[in-house]
C-alpha positions as a Markdown table, in Angstrom:
| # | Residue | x | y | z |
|---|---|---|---|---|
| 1 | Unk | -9.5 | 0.4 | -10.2 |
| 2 | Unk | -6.0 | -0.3 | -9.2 |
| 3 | Unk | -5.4 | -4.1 | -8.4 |
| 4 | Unk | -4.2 | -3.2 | -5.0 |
| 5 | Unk | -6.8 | -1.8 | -4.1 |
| 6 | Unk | -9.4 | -3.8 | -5.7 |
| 7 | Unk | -7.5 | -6.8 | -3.6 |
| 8 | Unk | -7.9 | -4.9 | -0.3 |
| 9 | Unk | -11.5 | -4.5 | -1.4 |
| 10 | Unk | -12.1 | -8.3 | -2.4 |
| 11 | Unk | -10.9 | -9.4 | 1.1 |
| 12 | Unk | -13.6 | -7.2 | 2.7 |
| 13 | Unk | -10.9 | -4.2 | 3.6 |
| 14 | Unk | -12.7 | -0.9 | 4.2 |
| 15 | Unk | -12.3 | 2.4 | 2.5 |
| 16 | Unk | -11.2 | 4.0 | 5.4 |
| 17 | Unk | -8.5 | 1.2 | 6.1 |
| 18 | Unk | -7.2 | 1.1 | 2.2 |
| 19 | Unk | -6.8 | 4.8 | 3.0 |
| 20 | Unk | -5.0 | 4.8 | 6.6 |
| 21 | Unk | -2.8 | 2.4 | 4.9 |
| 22 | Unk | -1.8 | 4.5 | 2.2 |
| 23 | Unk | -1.5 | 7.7 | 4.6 |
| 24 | Unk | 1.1 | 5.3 | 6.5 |
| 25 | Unk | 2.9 | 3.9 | 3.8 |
| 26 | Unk | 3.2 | 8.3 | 2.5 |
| 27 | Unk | 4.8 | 8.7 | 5.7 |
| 28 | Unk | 6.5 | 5.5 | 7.0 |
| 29 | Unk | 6.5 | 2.7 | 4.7 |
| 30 | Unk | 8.2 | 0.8 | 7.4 |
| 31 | Unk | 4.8 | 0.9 | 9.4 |
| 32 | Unk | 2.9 | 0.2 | 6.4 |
| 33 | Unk | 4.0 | -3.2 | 6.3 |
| 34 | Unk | 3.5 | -3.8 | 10.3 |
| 35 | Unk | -0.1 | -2.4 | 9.3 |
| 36 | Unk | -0.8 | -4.6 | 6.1 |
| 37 | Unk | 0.1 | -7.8 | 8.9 |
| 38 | Unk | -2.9 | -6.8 | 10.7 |
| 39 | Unk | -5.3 | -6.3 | 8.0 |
| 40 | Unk | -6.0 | -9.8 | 8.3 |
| 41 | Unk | -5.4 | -11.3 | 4.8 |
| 42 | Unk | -5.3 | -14.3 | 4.0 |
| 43 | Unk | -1.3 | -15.3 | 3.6 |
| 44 | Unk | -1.4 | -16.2 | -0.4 |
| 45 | Unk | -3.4 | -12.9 | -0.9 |
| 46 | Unk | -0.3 | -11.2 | 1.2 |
| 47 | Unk | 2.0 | -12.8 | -0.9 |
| 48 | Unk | 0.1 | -12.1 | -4.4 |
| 49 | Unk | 0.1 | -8.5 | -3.1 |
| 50 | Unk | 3.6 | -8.1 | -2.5 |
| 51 | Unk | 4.4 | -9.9 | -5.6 |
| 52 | Unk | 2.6 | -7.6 | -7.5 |
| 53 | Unk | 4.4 | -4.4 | -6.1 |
| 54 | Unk | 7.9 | -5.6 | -6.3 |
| 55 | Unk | 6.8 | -6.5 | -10.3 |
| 56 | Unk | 5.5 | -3.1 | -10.8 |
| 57 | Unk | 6.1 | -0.8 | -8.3 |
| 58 | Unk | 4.2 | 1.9 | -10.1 |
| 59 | Unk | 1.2 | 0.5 | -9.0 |
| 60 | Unk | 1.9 | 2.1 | -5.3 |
| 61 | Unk | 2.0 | 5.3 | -7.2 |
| 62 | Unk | -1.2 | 4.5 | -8.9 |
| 63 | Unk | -2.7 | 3.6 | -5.9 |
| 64 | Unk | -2.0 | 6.8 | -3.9 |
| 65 | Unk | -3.3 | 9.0 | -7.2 |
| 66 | Unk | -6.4 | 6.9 | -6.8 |
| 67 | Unk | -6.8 | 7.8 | -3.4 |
| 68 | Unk | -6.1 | 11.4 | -3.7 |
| 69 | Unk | -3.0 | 10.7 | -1.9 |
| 70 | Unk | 0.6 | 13.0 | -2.2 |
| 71 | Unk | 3.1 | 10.9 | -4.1 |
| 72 | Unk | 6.1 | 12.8 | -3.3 |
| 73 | Unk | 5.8 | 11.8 | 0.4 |
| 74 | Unk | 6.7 | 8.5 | -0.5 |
| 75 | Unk | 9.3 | 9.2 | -2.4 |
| 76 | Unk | 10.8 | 11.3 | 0.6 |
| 77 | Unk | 10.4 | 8.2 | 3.1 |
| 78 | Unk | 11.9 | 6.2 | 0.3 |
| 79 | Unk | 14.8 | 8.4 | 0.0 |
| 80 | Unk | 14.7 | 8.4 | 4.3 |
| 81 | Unk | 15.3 | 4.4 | 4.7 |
| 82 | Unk | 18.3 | 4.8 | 2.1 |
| 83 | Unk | 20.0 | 6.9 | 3.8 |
């Protein structure tokens, strides 16, 4: 399982929420992170988390595969906010 989502899971994060939050990151990942805020995690666990992505951010891309999730919408978005 993908340690982001296995995180989300460990703090009692439901399936349905790890998914919404992946369907918002695929369009906006702006309003992912406004979204993540108000899951409710404990602030070192928010920290670990976003440690871990800006280490390896291939483990967003995991995480979306995982979930059955369309990459390349992130990589649009991504490709939005630089613009």
């Amino acid at each position: 399982m993908n340690p982001i989502i296995a995180m989300l899971k460990e703090n009692n994060i439901q399936d349905a929420q790890i998914r919404e939050l992946f369907e918002i990151m695929t369009q906006n990942p702006m309003a992912a992170m406004a979204t993540i805020s108000q899951l409710g995690l404990p602030q070192d666990q928010l920290q670990m988390l976003m440690a871990q992505v800006m280490q390896n951010p291939a483990l967003l891309k995991e995480a979306v595969n995982e979930l059955g999730l369309d990459f390349s919408k992130v990589e649009a978005a991504k490709d939005q906010l630089q613009k």
